[in-house]
TIBAZA-740628 format. One record per residue (C-alpha): residue number from 0; chain; x, y, z; residue in one letter. Coordinates in steps of 0.001 Angstrom, whole numbers. Layout:
<atom><i>NUM</i><ch>A</ch><xx>X</xx><yy>Y</yy><zz>Z</zz><aa>A</aa></atom>
...
***
This chain:
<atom><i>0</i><ch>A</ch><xx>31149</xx><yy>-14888</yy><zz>-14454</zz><aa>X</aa></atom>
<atom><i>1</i><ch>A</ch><xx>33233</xx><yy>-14442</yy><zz>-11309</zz><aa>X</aa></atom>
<atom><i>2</i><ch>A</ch><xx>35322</xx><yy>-17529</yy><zz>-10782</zz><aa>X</aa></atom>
<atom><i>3</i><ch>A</ch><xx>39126</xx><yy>-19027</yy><zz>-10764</zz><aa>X</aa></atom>
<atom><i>4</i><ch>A</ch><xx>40134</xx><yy>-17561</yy><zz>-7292</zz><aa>X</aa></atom>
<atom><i>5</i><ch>A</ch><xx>38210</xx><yy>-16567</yy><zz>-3926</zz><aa>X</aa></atom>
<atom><i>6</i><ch>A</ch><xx>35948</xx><yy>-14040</yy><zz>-5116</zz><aa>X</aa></atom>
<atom><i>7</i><ch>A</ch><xx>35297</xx><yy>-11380</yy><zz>-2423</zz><aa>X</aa></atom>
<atom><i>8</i><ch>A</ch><xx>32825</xx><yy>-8586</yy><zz>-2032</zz><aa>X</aa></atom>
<atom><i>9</i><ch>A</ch><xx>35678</xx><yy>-5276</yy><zz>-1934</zz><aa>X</aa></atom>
<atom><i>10</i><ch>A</ch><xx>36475</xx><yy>-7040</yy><zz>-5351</zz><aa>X</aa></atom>
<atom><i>11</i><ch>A</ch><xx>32781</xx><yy>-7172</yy><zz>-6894</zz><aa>X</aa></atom>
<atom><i>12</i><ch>A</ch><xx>32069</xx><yy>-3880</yy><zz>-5271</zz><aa>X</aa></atom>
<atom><i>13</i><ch>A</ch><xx>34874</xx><yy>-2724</yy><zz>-6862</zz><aa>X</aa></atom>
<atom><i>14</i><ch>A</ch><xx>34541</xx><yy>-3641</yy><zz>-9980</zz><aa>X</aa></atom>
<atom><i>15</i><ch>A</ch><xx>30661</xx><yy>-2400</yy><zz>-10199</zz><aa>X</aa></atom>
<atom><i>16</i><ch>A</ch><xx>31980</xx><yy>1024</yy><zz>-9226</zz><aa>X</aa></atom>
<atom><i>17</i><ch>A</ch><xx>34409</xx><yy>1648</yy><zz>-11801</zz><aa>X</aa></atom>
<atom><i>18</i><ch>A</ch><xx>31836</xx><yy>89</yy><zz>-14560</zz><aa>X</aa></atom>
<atom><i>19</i><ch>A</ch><xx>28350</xx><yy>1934</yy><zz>-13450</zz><aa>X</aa></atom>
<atom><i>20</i><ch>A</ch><xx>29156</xx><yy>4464</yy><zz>-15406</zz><aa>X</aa></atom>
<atom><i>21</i><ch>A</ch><xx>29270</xx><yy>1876</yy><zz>-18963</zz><aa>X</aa></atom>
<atom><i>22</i><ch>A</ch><xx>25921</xx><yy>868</yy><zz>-18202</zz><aa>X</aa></atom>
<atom><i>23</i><ch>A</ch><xx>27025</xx><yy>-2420</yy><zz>-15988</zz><aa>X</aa></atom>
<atom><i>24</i><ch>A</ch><xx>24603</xx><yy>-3336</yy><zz>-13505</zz><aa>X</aa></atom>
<atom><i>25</i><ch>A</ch><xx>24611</xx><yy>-5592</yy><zz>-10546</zz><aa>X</aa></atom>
<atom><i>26</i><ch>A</ch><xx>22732</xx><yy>-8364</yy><zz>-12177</zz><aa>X</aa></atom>
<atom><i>27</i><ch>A</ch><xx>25584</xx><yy>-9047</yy><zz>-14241</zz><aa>X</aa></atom>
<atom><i>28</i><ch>A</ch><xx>27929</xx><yy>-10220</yy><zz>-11847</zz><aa>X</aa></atom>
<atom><i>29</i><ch>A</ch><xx>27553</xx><yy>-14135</yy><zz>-12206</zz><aa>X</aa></atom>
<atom><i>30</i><ch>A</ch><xx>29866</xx><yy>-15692</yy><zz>-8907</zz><aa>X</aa></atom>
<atom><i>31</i><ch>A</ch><xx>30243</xx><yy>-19304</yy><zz>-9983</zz><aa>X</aa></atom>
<atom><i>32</i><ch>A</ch><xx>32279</xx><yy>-22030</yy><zz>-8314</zz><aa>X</aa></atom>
<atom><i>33</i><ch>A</ch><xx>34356</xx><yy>-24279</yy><zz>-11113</zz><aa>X</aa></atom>
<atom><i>34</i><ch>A</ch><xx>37717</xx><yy>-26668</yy><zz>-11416</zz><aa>X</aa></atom>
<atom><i>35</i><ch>A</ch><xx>39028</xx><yy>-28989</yy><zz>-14117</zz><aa>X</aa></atom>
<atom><i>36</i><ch>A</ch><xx>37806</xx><yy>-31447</yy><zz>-12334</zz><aa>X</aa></atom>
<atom><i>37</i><ch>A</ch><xx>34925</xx><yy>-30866</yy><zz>-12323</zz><aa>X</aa></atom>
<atom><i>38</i><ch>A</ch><xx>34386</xx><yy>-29782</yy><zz>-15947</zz><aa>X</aa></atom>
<atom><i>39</i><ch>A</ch><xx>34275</xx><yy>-26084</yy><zz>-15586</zz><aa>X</aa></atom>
<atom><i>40</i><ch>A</ch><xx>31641</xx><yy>-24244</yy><zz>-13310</zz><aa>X</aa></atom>
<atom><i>41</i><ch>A</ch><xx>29293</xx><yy>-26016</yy><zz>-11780</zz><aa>X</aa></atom>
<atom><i>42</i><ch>A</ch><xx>27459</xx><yy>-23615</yy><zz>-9328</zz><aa>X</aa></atom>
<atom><i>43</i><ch>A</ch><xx>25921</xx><yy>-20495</yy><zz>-10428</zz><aa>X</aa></atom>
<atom><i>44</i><ch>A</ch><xx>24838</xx><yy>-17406</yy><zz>-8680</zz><aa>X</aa></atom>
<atom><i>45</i><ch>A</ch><xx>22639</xx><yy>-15716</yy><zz>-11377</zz><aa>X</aa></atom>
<atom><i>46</i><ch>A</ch><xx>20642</xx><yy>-13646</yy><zz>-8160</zz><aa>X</aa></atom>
<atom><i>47</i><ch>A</ch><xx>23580</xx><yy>-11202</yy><zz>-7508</zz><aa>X</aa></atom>
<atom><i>48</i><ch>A</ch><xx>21361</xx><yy>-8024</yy><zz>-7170</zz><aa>X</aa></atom>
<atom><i>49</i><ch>A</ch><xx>19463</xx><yy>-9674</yy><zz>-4323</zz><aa>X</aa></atom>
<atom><i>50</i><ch>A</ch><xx>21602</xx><yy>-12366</yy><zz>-2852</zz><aa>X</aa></atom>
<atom><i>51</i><ch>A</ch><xx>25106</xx><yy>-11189</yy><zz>-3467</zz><aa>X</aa></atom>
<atom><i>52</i><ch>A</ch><xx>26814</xx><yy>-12320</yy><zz>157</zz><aa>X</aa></atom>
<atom><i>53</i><ch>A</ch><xx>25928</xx><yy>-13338</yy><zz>3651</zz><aa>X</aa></atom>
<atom><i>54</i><ch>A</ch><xx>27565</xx><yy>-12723</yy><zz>6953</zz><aa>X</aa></atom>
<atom><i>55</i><ch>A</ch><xx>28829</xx><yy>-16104</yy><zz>9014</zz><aa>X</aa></atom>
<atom><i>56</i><ch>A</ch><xx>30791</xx><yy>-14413</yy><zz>12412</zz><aa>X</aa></atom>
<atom><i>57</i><ch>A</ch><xx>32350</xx><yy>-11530</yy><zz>11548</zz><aa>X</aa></atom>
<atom><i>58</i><ch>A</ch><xx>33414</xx><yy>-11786</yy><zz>7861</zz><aa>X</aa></atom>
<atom><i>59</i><ch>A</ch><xx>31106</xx><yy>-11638</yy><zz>4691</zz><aa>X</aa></atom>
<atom><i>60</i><ch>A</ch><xx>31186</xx><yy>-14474</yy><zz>2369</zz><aa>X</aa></atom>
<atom><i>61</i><ch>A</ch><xx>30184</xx><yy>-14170</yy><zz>-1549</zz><aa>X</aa></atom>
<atom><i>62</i><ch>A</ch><xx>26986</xx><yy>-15766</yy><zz>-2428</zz><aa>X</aa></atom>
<atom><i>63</i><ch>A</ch><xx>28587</xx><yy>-19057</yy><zz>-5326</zz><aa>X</aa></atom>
<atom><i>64</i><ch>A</ch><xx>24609</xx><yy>-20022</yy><zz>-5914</zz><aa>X</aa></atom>
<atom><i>65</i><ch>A</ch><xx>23276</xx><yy>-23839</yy><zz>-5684</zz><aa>X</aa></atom>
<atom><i>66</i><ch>A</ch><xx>24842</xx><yy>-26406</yy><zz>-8053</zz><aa>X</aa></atom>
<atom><i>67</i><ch>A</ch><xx>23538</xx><yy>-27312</yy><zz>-11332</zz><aa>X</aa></atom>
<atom><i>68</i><ch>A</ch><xx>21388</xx><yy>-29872</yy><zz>-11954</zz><aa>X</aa></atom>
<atom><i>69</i><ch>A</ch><xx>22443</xx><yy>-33716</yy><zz>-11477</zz><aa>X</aa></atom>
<atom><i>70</i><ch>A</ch><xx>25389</xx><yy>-32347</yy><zz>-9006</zz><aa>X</aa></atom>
<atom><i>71</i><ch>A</ch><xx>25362</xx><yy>-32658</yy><zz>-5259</zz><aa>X</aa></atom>
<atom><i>72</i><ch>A</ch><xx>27593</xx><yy>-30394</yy><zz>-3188</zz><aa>X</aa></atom>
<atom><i>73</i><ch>A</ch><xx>28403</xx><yy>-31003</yy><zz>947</zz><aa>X</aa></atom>
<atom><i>74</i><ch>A</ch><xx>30175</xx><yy>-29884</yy><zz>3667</zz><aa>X</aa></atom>
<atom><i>75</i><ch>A</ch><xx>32052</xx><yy>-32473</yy><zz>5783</zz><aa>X</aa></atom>
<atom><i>76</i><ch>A</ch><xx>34626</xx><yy>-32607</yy><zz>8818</zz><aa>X</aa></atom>
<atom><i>77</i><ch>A</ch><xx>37944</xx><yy>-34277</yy><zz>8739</zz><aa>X</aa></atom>
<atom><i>78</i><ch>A</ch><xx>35989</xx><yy>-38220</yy><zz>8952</zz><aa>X</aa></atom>
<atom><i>79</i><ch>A</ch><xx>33847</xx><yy>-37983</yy><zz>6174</zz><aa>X</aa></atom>
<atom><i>80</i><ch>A</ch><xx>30898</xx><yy>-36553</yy><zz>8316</zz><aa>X</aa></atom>
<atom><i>81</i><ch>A</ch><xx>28519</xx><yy>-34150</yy><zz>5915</zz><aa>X</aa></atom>
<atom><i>82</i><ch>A</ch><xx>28115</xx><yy>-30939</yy><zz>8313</zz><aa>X</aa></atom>
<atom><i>83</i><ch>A</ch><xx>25051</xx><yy>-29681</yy><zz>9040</zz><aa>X</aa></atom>
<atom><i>84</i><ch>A</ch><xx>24341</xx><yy>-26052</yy><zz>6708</zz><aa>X</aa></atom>
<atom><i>85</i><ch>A</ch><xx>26490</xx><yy>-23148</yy><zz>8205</zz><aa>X</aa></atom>
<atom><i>86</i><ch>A</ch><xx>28556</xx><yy>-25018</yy><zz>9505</zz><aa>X</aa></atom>
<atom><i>87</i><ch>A</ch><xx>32317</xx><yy>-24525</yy><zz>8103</zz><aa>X</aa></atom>
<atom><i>88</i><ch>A</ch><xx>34565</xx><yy>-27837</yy><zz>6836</zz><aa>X</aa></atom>
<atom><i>89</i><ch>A</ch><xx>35657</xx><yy>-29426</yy><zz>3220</zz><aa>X</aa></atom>
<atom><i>90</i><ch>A</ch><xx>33618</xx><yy>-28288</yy><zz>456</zz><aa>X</aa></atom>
<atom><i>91</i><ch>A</ch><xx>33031</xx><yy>-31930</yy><zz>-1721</zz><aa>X</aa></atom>
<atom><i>92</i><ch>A</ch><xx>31424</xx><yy>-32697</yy><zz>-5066</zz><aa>X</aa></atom>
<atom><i>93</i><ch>A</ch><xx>29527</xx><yy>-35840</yy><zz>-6373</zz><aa>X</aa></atom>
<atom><i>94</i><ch>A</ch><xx>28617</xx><yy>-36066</yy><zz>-10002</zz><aa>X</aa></atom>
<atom><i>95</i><ch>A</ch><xx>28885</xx><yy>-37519</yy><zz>-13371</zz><aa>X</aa></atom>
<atom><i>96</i><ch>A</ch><xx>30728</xx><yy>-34634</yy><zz>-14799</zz><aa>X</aa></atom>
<atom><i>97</i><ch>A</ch><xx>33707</xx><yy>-35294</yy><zz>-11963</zz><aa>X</aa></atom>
<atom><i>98</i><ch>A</ch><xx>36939</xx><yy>-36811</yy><zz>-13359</zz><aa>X</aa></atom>
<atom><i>99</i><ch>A</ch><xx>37621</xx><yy>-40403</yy><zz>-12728</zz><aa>X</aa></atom>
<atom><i>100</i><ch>A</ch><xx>40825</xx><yy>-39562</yy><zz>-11430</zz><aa>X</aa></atom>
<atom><i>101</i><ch>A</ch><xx>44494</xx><yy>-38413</yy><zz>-11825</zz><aa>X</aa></atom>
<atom><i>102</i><ch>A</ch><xx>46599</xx><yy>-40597</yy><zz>-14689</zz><aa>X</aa></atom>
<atom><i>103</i><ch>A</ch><xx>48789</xx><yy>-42341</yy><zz>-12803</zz><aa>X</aa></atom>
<atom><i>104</i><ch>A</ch><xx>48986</xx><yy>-40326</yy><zz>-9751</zz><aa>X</aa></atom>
<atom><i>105</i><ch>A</ch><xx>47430</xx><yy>-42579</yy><zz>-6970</zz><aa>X</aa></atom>
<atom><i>106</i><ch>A</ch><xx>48606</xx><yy>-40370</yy><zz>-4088</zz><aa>X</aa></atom>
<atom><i>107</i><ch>A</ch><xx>46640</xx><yy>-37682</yy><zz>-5792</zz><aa>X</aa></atom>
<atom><i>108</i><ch>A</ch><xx>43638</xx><yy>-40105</yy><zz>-5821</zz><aa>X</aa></atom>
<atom><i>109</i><ch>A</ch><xx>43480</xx><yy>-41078</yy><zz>-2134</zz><aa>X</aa></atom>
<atom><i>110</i><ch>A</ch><xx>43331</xx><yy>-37788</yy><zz>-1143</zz><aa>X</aa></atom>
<atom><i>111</i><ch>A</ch><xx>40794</xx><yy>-36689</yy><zz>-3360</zz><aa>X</aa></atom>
<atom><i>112</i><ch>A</ch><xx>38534</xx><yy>-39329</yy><zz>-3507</zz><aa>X</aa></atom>
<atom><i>113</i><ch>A</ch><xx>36615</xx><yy>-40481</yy><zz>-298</zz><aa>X</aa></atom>
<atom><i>114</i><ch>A</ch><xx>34411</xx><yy>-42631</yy><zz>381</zz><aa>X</aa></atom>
<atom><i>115</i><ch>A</ch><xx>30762</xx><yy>-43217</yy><zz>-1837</zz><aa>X</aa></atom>
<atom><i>116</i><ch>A</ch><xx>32758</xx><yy>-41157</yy><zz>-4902</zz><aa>X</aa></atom>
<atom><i>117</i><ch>A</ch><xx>32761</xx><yy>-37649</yy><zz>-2860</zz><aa>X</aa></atom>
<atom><i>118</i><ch>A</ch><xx>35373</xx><yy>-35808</yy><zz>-4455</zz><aa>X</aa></atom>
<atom><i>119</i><ch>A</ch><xx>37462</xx><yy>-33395</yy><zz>-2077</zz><aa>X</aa></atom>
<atom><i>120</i><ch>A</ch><xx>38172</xx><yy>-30198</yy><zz>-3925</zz><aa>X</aa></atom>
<atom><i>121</i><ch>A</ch><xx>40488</xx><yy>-28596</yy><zz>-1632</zz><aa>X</aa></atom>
<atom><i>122</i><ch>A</ch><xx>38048</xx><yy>-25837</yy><zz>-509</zz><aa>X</aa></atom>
<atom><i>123</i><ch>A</ch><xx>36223</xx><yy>-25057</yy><zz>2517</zz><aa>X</aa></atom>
<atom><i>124</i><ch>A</ch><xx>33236</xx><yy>-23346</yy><zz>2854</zz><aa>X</aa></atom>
<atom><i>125</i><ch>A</ch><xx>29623</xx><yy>-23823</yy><zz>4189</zz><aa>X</aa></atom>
<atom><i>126</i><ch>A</ch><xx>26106</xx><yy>-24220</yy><zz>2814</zz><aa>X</aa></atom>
<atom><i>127</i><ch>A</ch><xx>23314</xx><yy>-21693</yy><zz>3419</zz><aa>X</aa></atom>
<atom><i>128</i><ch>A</ch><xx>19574</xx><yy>-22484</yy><zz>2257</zz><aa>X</aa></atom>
<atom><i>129</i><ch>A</ch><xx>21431</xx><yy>-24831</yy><zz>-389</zz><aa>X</aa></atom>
<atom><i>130</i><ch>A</ch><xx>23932</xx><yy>-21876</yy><zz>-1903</zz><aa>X</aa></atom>
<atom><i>131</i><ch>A</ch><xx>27661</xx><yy>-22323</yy><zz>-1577</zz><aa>X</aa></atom>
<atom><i>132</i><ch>A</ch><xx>29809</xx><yy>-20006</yy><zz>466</zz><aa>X</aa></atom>
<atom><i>133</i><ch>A</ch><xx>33945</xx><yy>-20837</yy><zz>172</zz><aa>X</aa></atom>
<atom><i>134</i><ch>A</ch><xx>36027</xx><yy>-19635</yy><zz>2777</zz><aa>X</aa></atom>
<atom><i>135</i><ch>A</ch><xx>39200</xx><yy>-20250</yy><zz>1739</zz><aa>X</aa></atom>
<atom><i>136</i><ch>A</ch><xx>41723</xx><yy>-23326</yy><zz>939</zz><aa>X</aa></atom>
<atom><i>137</i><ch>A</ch><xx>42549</xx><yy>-25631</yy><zz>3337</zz><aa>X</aa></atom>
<atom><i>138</i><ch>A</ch><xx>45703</xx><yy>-25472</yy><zz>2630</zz><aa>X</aa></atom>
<atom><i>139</i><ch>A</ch><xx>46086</xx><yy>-21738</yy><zz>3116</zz><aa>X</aa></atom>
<atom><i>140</i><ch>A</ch><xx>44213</xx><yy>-21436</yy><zz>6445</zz><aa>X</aa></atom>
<atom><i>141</i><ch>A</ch><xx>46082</xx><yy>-19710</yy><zz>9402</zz><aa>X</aa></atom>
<atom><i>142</i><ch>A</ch><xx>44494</xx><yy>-21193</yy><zz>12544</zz><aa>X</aa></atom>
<atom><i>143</i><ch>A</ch><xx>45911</xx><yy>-19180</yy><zz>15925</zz><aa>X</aa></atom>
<atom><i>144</i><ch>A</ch><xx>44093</xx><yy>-20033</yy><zz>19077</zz><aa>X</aa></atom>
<atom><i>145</i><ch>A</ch><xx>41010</xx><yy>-21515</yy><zz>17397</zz><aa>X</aa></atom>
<atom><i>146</i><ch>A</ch><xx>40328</xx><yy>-18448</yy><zz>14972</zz><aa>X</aa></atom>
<atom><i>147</i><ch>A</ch><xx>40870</xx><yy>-19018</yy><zz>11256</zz><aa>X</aa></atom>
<atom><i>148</i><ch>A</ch><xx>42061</xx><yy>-16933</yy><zz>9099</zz><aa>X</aa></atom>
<atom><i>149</i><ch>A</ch><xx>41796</xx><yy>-16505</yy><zz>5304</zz><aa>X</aa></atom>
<atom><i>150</i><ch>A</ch><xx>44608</xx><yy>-16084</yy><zz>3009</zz><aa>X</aa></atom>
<atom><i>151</i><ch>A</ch><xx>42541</xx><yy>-13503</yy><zz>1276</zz><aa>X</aa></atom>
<atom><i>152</i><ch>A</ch><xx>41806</xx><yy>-11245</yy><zz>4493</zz><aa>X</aa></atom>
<atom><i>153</i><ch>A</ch><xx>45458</xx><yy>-11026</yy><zz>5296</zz><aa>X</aa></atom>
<atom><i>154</i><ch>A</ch><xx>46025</xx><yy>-9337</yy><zz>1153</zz><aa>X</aa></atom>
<atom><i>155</i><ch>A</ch><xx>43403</xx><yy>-7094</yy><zz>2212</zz><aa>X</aa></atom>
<atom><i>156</i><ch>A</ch><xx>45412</xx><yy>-6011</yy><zz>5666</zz><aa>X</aa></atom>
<atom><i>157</i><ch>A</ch><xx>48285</xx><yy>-6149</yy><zz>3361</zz><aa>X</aa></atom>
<atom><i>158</i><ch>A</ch><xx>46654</xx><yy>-4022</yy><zz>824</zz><aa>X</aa></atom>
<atom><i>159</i><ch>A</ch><xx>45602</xx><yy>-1254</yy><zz>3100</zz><aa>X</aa></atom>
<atom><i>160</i><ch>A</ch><xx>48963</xx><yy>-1401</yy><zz>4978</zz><aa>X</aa></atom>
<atom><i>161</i><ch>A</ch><xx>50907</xx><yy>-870</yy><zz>1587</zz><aa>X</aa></atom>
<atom><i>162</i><ch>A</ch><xx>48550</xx><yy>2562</yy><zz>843</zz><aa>X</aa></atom>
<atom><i>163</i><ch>A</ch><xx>48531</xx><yy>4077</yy><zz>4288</zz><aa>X</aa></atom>
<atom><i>164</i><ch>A</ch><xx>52672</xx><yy>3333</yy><zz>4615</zz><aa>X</aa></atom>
<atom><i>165</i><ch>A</ch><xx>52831</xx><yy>4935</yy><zz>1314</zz><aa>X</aa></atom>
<atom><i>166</i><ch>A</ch><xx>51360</xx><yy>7937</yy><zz>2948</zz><aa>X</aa></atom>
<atom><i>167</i><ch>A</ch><xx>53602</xx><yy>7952</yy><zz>6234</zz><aa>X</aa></atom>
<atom><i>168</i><ch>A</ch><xx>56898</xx><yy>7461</yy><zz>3665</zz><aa>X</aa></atom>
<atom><i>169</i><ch>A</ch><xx>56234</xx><yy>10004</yy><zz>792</zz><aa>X</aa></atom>
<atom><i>170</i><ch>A</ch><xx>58760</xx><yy>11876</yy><zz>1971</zz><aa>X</aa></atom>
<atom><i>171</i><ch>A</ch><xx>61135</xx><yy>9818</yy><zz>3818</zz><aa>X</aa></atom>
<atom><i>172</i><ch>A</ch><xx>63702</xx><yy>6957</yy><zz>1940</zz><aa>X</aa></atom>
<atom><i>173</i><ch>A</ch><xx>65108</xx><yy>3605</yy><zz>2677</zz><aa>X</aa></atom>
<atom><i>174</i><ch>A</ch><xx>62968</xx><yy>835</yy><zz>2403</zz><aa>X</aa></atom>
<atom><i>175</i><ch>A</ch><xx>63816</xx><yy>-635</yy><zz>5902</zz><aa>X</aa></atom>
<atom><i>176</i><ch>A</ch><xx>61382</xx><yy>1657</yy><zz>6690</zz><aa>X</aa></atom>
<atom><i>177</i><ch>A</ch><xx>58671</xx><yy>898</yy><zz>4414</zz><aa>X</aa></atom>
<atom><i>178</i><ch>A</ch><xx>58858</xx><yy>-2678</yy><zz>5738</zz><aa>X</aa></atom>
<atom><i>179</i><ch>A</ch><xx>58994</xx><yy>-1845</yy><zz>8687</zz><aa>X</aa></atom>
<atom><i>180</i><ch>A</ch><xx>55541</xx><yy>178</yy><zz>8994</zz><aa>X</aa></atom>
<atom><i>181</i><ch>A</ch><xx>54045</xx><yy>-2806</yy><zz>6770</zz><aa>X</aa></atom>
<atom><i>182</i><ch>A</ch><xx>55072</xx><yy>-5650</yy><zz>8976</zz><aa>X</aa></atom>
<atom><i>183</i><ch>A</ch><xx>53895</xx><yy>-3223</yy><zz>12186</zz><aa>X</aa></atom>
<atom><i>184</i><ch>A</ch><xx>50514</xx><yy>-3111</yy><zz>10430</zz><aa>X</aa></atom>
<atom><i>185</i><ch>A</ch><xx>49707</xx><yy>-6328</yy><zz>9254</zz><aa>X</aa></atom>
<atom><i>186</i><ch>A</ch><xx>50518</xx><yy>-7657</yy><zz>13190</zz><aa>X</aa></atom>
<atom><i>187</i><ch>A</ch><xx>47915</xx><yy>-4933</yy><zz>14443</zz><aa>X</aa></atom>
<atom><i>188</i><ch>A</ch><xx>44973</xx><yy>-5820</yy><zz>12014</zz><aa>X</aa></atom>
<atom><i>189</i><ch>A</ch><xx>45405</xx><yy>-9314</yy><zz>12694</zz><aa>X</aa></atom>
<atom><i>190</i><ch>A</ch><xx>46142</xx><yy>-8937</yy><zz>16652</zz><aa>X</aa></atom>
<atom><i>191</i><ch>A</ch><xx>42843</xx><yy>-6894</yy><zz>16165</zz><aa>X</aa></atom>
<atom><i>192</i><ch>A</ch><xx>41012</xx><yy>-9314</yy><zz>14237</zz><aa>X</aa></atom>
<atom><i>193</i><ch>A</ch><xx>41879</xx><yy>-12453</yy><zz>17007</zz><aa>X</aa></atom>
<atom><i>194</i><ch>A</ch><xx>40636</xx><yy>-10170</yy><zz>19826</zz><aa>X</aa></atom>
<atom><i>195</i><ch>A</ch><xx>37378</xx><yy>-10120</yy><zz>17921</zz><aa>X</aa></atom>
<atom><i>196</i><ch>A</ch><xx>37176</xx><yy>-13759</yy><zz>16741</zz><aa>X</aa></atom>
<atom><i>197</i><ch>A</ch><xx>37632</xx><yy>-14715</yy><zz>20165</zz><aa>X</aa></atom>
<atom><i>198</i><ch>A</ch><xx>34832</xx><yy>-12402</yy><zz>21570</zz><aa>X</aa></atom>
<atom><i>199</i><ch>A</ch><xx>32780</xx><yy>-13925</yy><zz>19142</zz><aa>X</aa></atom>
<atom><i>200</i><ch>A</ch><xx>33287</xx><yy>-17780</yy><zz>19515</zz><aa>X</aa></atom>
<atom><i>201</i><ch>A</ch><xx>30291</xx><yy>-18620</yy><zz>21559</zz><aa>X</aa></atom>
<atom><i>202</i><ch>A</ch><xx>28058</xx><yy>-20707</yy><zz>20155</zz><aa>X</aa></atom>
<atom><i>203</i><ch>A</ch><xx>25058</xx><yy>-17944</yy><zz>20193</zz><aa>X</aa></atom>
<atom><i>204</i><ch>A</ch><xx>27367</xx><yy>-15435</yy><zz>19329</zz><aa>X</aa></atom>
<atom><i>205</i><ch>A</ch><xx>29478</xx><yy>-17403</yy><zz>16418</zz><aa>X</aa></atom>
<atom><i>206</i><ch>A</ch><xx>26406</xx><yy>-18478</yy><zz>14071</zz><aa>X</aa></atom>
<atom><i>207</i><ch>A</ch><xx>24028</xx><yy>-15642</yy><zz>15089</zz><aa>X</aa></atom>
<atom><i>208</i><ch>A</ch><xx>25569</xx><yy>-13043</yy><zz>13507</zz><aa>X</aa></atom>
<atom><i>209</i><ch>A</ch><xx>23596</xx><yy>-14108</yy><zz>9967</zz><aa>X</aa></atom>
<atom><i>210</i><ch>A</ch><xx>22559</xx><yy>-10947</yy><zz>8979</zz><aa>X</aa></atom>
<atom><i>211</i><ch>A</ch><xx>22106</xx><yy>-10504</yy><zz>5283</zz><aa>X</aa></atom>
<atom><i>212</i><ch>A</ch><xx>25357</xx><yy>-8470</yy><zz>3668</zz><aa>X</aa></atom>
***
């Protein structure tokens, strides 16, 4: 079961490279969306092998499967509007198994709870043919010029930055440096990334790019 933070496909490809060889096949990667809250998991992807992620623009989201049953899962916007599928906003939950609310923590409460008992978990995503896909946290969402982006895209610039300055400094000192190269890096990808957010922010071109990961 793949759950707790964002779970992202260099991750799960990842970790089915290094265990192929003990006999660990892609049917047994379980991505599951889950909170306290909630009760523990309450959507299950148990189709991995053939529905593992899908594309929405240009990123590639992980595949969280439906919700279980007596559970309803939407996407709404900022008034309480559910969202049409594929369409990005707050990921909310609806359900017996939801908590009744935080002990004595009523500003907790009005911002979790809106209205007909849809709880807000903090998460945004979108729906696809009924499946959850989270993009990120709300409260961890860079917006610049109308492009988001995810917390967990900029650890992956910041990830590839740290190997490839670790190259350019093997033989050099001073950690000025080091940062240096990193924080050089990091601007580029993402510079790079808004240039190609923005290309793509046409309607057609935005939510056409579906292809299956």
């Amino acid at each position: 079961m793949n759950a707790g933070e964002q779970v992202t496909v260099p991750v799960c490809e990842a970790f089915l490279e290094e265990t192929e060889m003990y006999g660990v096949s892609r049917s047994s990667l379980q991505p599951s969306f889950g909170m306290a809250e909630a009760c523990t998991c309450m959507t299950y992807n148990n189709q991995f092998e053939v529905a593992a992620a899908s594309r929405l623009g240009r990123s590639a989201f992980v595949n969280l499967g439906p919700p279980v049953p007596g559970i309803e899962i939407r996407i709404a916007n900022e008034d309480g509007e559910t969202l049409a599928e594929e369409e990005v906003g707050r990921f909310q939950i609806r359900g017996p198994v939801i908590t009744p609310g935080y002990l004595k923590n009523e500003e907790a409460n009005k911002e979790a709870f809106v209205e007909d008992d849809w709880f807000n978990t903090g998460d945004i995503g979108f729906l696809r043919a009924g499946q959850l896909y989270l993009t990120g946290r709300e409260k961890e969402m860079i917006i610049i010029r109308g492009a988001n982006f995810y917390c967990y895209e900029v650890a992956v610039f910041q990830d590839r930055g740290q190997e490839r300055t670790k190259q350019r400094t093997r033989n050099t000192s001073g950690d000025l440096l080091h940062g240096q190269h990193m924080h050089n890096h990091i601007t580029i990808c993402i510079r790079s990334t808004l240039l190609e957010k923005e290309k793509a922010r046409s309607p057609s071109a935005l939510w056409a790019q579906q292809e299956r990961y």
